[in-house]
C-alpha positions in Angstrom: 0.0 0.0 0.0 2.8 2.1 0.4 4.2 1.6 -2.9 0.7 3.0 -3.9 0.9 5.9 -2.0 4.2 7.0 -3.1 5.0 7.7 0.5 6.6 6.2 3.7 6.7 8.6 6.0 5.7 8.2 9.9 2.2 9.4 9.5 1.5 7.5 6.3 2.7 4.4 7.5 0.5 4.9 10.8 -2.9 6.0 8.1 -2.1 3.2 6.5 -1.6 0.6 9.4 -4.8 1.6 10.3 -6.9 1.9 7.3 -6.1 -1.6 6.2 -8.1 -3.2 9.4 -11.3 -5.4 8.5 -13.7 -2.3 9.5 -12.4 0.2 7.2 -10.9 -1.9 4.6 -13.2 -1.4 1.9 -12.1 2.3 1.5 -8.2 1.5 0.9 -9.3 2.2 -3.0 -10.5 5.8 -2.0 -8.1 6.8 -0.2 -5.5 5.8 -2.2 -7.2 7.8 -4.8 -7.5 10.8 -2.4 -3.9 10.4 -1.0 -2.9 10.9 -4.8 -4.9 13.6 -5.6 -8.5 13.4 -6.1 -10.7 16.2 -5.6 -13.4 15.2 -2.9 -16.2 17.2 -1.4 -15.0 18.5 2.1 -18.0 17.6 4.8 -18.2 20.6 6.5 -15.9 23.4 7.5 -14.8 22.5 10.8 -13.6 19.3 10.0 -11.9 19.9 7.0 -8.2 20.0 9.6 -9.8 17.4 11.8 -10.1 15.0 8.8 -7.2 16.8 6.8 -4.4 14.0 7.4 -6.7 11.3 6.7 -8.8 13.1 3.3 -12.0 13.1 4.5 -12.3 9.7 5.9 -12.9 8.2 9.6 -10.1 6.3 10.0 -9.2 6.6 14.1 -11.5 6.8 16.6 -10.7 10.1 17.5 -11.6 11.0 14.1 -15.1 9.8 15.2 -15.1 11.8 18.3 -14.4 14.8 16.5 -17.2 14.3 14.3 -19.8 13.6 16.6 -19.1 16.4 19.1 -18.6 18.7 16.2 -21.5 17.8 13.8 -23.5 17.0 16.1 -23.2 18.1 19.4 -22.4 15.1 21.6 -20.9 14.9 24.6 -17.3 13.2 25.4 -19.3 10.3 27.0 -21.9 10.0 24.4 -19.2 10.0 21.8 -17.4 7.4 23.5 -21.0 5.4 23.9 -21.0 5.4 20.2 -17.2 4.0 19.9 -17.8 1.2 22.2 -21.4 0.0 20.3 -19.4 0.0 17.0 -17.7 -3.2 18.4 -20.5 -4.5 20.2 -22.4 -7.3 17.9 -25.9 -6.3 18.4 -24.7 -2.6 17.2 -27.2 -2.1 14.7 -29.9 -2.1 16.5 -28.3 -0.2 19.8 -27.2 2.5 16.9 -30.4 3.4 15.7 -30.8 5.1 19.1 -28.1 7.4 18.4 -28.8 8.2 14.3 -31.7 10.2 15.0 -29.5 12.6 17.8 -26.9 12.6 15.1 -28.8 14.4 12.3 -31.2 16.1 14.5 -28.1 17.6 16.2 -26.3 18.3 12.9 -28.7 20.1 11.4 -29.7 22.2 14.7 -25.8 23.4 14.2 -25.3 24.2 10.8 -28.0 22.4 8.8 -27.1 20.4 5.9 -23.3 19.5 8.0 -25.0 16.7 9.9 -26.8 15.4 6.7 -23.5 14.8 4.9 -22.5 11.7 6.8 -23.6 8.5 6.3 -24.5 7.1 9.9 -23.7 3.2 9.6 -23.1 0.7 12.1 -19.8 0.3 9.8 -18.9 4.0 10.6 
């Protein structure tokens, strides 16, 4: 993947170390694609440095924080809530709790910001 990315530096080695795990392998095409230059549609404004190193995709959970307490106005423990359902098996449905806060809250702070994301128990 390296070879792809036509880098080997520290943080692209770390990107890529984590981008290439079961839960966010399927977007190792895209951001290859975005690491090389393709033009992709920024989220929203305040995240455009949060999600900078990474072009646009949630690749750490931090990255995850970010977005929900940005976006969408959660709290450090509900954020974290969210983190630790994403490995639980019966996440979909314990999710679905949480979707509705997420876009609600996105669009009571900036309108369309919070109907950008795609909420997925894949997230």
């Amino acid at each position: 993947m390296l070879k792809k990315l036509g880098k080997g530096d520290y943080e692209t080695v770390i990107i890529a170390s984590s981008i290439i795990r079961p839960a966010a392998h399927r977007y190792v095409r895209l951001f290859i694609r975005r690491f090389r230059g393709e033009r992709y549609r920024r989220l929203t404004l305040g995240l455009e440095e949060t999600l900078k190193e990474t072009c646009g995709l949630l690749v750490y959970q931090e990255d995850l924080y970010r977005v929900l307490i940005e976006v969408a106005g959660f709290s450090a423990g509900q954020a974290d809530e969210v983190r630790r359902l994403l490995g639980s098996l019966d996440r979909e449905e314990s999710l679905r709790l949480y979707r509705d806060k997420f876009f609600l809250g996105g669009e009571a702070r900036g309108g369309a910001a919070g109907r950008r994301f795609r909420f997925s128990p894949r997230m």
